[in-house]
C-alpha positions in Angstrom: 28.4 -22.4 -21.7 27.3 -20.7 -18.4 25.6 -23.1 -16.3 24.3 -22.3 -12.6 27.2 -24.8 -11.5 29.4 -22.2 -12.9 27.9 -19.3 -11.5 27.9 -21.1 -8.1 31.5 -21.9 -8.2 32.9 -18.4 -9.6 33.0 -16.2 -6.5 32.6 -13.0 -8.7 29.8 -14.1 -10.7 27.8 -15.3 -7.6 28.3 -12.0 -5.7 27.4 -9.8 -8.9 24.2 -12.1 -9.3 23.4 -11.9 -6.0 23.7 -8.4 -5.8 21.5 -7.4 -8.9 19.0 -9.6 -8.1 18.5 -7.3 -4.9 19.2 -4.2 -6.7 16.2 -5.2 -9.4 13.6 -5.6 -6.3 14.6 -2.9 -4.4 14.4 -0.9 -8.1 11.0 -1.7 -8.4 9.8 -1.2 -4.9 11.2 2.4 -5.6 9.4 2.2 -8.8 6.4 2.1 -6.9 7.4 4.2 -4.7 7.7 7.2 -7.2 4.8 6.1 -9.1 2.5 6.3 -5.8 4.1 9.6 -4.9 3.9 11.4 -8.2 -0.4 10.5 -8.3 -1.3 11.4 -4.8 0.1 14.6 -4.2 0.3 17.6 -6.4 3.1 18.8 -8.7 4.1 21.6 -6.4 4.8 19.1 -3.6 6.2 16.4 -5.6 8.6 19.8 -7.4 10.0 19.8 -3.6 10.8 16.5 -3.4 12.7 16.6 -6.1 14.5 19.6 -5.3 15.7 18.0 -2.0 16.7 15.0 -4.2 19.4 17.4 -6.0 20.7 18.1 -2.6 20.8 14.3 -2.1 23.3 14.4 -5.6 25.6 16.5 -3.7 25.7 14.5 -0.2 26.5 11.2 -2.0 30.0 12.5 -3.2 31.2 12.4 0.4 29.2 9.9 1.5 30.4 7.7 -1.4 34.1 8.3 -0.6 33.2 7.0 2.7 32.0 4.0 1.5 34.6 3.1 -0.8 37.1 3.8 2.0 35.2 1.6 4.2 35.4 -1.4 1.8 38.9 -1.1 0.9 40.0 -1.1 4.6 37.5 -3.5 5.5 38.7 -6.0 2.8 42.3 -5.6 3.4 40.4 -7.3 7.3 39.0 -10.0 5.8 42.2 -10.6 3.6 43.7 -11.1 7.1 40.3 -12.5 8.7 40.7 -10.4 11.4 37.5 -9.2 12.3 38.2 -7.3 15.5 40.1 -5.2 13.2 37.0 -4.2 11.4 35.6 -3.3 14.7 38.6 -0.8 15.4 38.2 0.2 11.8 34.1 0.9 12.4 35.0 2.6 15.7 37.7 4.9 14.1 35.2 6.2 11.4 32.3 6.3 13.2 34.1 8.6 15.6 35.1 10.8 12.2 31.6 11.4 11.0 30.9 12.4 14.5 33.7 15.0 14.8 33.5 15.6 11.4 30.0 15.9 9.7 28.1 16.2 13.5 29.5 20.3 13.6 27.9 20.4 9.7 24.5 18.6 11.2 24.2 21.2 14.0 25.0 24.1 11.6 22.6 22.9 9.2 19.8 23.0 11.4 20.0 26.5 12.1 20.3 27.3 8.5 17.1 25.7 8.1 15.1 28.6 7.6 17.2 30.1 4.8 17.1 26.8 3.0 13.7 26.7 3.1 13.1 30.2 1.7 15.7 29.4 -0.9 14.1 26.3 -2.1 10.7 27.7 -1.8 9.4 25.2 0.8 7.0 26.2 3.4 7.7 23.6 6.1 10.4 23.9 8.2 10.3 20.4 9.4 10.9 18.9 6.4 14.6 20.4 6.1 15.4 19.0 9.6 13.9 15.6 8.4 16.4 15.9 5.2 19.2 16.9 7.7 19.0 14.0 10.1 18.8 11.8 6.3 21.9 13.9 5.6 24.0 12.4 9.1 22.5 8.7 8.5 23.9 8.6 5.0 27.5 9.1 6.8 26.8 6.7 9.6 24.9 4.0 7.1 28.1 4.5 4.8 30.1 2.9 7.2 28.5 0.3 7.5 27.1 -0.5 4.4 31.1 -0.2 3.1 32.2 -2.6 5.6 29.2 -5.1 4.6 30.8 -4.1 0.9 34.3 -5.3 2.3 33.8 -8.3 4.1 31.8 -9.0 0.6 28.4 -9.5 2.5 26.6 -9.5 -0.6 23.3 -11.7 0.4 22.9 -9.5 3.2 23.4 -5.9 1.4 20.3 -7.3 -0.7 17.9 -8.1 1.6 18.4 -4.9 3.7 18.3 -2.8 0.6 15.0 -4.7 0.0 14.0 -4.3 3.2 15.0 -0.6 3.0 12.8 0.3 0.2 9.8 -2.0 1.7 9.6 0.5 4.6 9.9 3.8 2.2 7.1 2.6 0.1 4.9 1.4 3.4 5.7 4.4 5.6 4.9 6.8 2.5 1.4 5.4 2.0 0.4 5.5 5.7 2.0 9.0 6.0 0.4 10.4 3.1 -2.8 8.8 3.6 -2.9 11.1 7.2 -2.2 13.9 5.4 1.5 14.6 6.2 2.1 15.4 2.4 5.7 16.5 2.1 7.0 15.8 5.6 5.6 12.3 5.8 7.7 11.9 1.9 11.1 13.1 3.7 10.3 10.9 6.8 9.5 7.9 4.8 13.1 8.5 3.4 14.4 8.7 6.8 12.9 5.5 8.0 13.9 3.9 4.8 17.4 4.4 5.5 17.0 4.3 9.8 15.9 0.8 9.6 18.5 -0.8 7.1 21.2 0.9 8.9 20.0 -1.0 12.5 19.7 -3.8 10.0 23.3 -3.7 9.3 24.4 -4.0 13.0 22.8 -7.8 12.6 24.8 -8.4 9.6 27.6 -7.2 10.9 27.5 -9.1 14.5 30.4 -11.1 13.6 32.6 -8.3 14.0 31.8 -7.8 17.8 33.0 -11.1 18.8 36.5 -10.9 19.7 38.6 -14.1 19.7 39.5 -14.9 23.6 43.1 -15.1 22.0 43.2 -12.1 20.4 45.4 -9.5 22.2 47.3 -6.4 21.4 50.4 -8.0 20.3 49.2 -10.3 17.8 45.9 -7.5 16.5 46.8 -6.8 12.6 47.5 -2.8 12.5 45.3 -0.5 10.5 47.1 1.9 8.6 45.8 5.0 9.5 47.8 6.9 8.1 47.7 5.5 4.7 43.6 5.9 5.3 43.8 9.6 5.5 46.2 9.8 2.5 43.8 7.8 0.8 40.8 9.8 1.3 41.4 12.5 -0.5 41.9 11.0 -3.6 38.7 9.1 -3.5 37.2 11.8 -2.6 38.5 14.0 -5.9 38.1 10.3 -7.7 33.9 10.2 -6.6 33.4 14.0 -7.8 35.2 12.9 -11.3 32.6 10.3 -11.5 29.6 12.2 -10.2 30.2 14.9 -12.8 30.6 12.9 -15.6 27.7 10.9 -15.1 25.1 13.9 -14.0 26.5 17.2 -15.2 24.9 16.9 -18.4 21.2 16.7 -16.8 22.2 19.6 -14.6 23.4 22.1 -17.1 20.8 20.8 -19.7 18.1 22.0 -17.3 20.3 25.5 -17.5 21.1 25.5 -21.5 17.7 24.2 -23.2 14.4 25.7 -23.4 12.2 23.6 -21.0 10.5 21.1 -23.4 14.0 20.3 -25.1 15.5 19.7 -21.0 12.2 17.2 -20.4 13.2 15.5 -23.5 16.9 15.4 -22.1 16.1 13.9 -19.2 13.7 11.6 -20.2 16.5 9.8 -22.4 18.9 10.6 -19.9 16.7 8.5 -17.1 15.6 5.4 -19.7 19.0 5.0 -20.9 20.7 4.8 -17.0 18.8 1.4 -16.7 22.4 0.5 -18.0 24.4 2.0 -15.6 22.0 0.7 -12.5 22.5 -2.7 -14.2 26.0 -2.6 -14.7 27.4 -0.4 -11.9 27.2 -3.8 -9.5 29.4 -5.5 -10.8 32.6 -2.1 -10.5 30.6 -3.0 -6.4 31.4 -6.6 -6.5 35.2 -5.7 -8.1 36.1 -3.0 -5.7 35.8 -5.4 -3.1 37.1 -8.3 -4.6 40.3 -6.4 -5.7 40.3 -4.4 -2.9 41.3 -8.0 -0.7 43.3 -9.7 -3.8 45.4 -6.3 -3.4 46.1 -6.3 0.2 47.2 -10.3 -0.1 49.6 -9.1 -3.4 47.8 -11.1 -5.8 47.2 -10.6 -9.1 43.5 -9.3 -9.9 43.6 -8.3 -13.4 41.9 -11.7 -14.6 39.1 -10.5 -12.1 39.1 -6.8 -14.0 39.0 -8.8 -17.0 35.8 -10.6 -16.4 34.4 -8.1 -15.2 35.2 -5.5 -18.3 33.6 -8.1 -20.5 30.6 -8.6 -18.5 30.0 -4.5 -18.0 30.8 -4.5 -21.8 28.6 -7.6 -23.0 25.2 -6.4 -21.0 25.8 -2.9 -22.2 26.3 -3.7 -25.6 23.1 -5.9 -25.5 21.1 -3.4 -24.0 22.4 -0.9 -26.6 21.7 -3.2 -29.2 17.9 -3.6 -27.8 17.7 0.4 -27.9 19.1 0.6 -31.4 16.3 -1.9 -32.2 12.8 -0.5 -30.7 13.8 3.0 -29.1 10.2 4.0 -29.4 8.7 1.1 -27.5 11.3 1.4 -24.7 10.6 5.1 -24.0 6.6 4.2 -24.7 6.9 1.6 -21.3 8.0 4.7 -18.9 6.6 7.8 -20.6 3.7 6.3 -22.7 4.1 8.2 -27.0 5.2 11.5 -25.2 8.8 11.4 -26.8 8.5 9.1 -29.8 9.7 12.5 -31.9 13.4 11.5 -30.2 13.6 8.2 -30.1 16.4 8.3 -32.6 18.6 9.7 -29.6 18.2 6.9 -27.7 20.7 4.5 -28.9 23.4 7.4 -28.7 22.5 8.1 -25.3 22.9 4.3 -25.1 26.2 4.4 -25.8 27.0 7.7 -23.7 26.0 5.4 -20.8 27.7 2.2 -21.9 31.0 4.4 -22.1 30.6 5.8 -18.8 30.1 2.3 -17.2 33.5 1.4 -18.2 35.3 4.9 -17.2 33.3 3.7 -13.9 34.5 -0.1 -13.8 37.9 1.2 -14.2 37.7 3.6 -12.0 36.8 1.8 -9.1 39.5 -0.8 -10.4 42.3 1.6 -10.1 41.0 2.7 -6.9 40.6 -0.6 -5.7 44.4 -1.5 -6.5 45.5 1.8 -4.9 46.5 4.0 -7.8 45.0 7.4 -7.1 46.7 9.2 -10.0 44.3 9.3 -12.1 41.4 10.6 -10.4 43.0 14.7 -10.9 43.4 13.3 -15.1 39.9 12.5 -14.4 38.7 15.6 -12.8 40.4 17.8 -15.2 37.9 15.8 -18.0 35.5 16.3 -16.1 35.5 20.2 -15.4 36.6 20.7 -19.1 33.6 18.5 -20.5 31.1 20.7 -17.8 32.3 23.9 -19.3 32.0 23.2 -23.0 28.6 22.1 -22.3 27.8 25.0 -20.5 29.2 27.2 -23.2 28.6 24.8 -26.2 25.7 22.9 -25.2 23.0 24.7 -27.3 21.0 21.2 -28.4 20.6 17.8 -27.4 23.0 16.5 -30.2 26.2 19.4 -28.8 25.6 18.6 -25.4 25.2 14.4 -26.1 28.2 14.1 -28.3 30.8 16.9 -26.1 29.7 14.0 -23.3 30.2 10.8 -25.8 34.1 12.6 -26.4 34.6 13.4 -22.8 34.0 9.4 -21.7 35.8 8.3 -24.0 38.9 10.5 -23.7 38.7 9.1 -19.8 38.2 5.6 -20.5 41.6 6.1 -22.9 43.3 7.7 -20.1 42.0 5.2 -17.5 43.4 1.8 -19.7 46.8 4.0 -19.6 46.9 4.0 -16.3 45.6 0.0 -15.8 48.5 -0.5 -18.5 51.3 0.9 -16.3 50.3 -1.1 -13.2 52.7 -3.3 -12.3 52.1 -7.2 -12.8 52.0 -9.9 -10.5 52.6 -13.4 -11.8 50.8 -15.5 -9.5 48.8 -18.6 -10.5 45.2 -18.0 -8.9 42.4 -20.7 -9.4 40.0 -17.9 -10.9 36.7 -20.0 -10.2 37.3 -20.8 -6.9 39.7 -18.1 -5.8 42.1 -19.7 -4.0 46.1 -20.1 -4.7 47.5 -22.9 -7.1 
């Protein structure tokens, strides 16, 4: 029986709770969010808004690389409890956004006016306001993967609360002066400027170097192994990306407008299971990520966390199966009770592509990268049957239902080959017997 004594004492069930419990209130500040912005301004506005939110889809595939390659190195530090070494680390990728991604900023604003025109957007400002949310995504990525690392979970929460808080509160105020689509953009800049200050305060640990710390006895970072790494999480993040958004994208393309609303209606209802679920590959990428670096075994932790991804998906699924029509009445009132009877499969669309995810960030974690080409190849293949074959909900739903599950076969052969290591850990408490 799971009793709060037992979440308190098993490190990876704390963290995951922790963690969801600020992802559900930062969820539903941005509930409110998009529920204040879709009422007070009008559809042509709120159509560019959303159009800069497909951009958004693109930046996060680099941005989440970043992050994951933050929270490996970062863990490997506190493996070692050497924070000064997450300082060098910060310092080394801050300076690689800067060289990096600064050159694409500057570019970017001078292609402003051709982005503009190509989105249809009148104001000018409001691509430079999405540019400079562009750069903070890099910089806040650092950050918020070393917070990731060092397994700073309570902390992630609150400022993701505390994110949100000031998106919603900035919106209103901006909106209710009149600044319509640039005071939207801006409210998403301050929504991610403020949290990323934040992070400096959760992070002060890092700047106090130990008086007897000196260059001889410093761990080394292994740079080198870094930029091999990068690539492959890079490659490993587009897999992912496409596999869980491709089929909205080219539904929009294939389907005759009422048929892609319908699409991405139960597209949107049924990713409550992903959002749920996708904390807990957080929590495990981090947690493996430092078990790794200390060569100890961390398949007991992929274990409990495969049948805790599995368990609430199944549930939820379950719940779908049960009273599709009531759960697509809560969000979109009887507008799409003719396709309820989608729901569950979409249910377990999801539910599959939670545990291609979980393993995933596993392998990733453990530093096996091989897969991640396996999983891009899926990927493409799965993108152009849908684009070719993907005449109807039911083509397009099940070519995605095969595709997951053909990588989450191909990911357990992978987690199959990896070496054991036969160490007795004290699971609950994680320290060494």
């Amino acid at each position: 029986m799971i009793t709060l004594k037992t979440i308190r004492n098993n490190a990876f069930a704390r963290n995951s709770l922790i963690l969801f419990a600020g992802s559900v209130v930062a969820n539903l500040l941005n509930y409110f969010f998009h529920l204040y912005v879709g009422r007070m301004v009008s559809p042509q506005i709120y159509g560019e808004v959303e159009s800069l939110n497909a951009l958004i889809i693109i930046i996060a595939v680099p941005a989440a690389a970043l992050t994951m390659l933050a929270t490996k190195y970062s863990a490997h530090a506190k493996a070692e409890n050497d924070p000064h070494q997450t300082f060098r680390l910060m310092s080394f990728l801050n300076k690689k956004v800067f060289l990096y991604i600064f050159p694409v900023f500057i570019v970017a604003l001078f292609l402003t006016p051709l982005v503009a025109n190509f989105l249809k957007i009148e104001s000018n400002f409001a691509i430079i306001l999405f540019w400079i949310l562009m750069f903070l995504s890099f910089i806040g990525a650092v950050n918020g993967g070393i917070m990731n690392g060092w397994q700073k979970f309570k902390d992630a929460s609150w400022i993701g609360i505390l994110g949100t808080t000031v998106k919603l509160i900035s919106v209103i105020i901006f909106i209710q002066i009149g600044l319509s689509l640039n005071g939207i953009i801006g409210s998403f800049v301050l929504g991610s400027l403020i949290p990323y200050l934040a992070t400096f305060y959760a992070l002060r640990f890092i700047f106090k170097r130990k008086k007897d710390t000196n260059k001889n006895t410093e761990t080394k970072i292994d740079f080198k192994s870094m930029k091999a790494y990068i690539l492959p999480v890079l490659f490993g993040n587009l897999a992912l990306n496409m596999l869980g958004n491709i089929d909205m994208v080219l539904a929009k393309h294939n389907l005759a407008p009422d048929l892609a609303g319908q699409y991405g209606a139960l597209t949107i209802v049924s990713k409550i299971i992903f959002f749920g679920t996708g904390i807990v590959a957080t929590v495990l990428f981090s947690m493996a990520a430092e078990r790794n670096h200390q060569q100890r075994d961390s398949s007991k932790l992929f274990t409990y966390a495969a049948l805790l991804v599995l368990g609430l998906s199944l549930f939820a699924t379950f719940i779908y199966f049960l009273a599709p029509k009531f759960i697509l009445s809560i969000l979109f009132g009887g507008k799409y009770s003719s396709i309820s009877s989608y729901l569950v499969w979409f249910a377990v669309l999801v539910t599959l592509f939670s545990l291609v995810n979980l393993v995933a960030q596993y392998l990733l974690s453990i530093h096996e990268t091989k897969f991640v080409y396996l999983f891009l190849a899926i990927a493409i293949f799965a993108s152009t049957a849908v684009l070719f074959a993907g005449s109807s909900i039911s083509a397009i739903l099940w070519i995605m239902i095969t595709a997951q599950f053909v990588a989450l076969i191909c990911g357990l052969f992978f987690l199959k080959k990896q070496p054991k290591i036969y160490e007795p850990v004290d699971f609950y408490s994680g320290s060494r017997l």
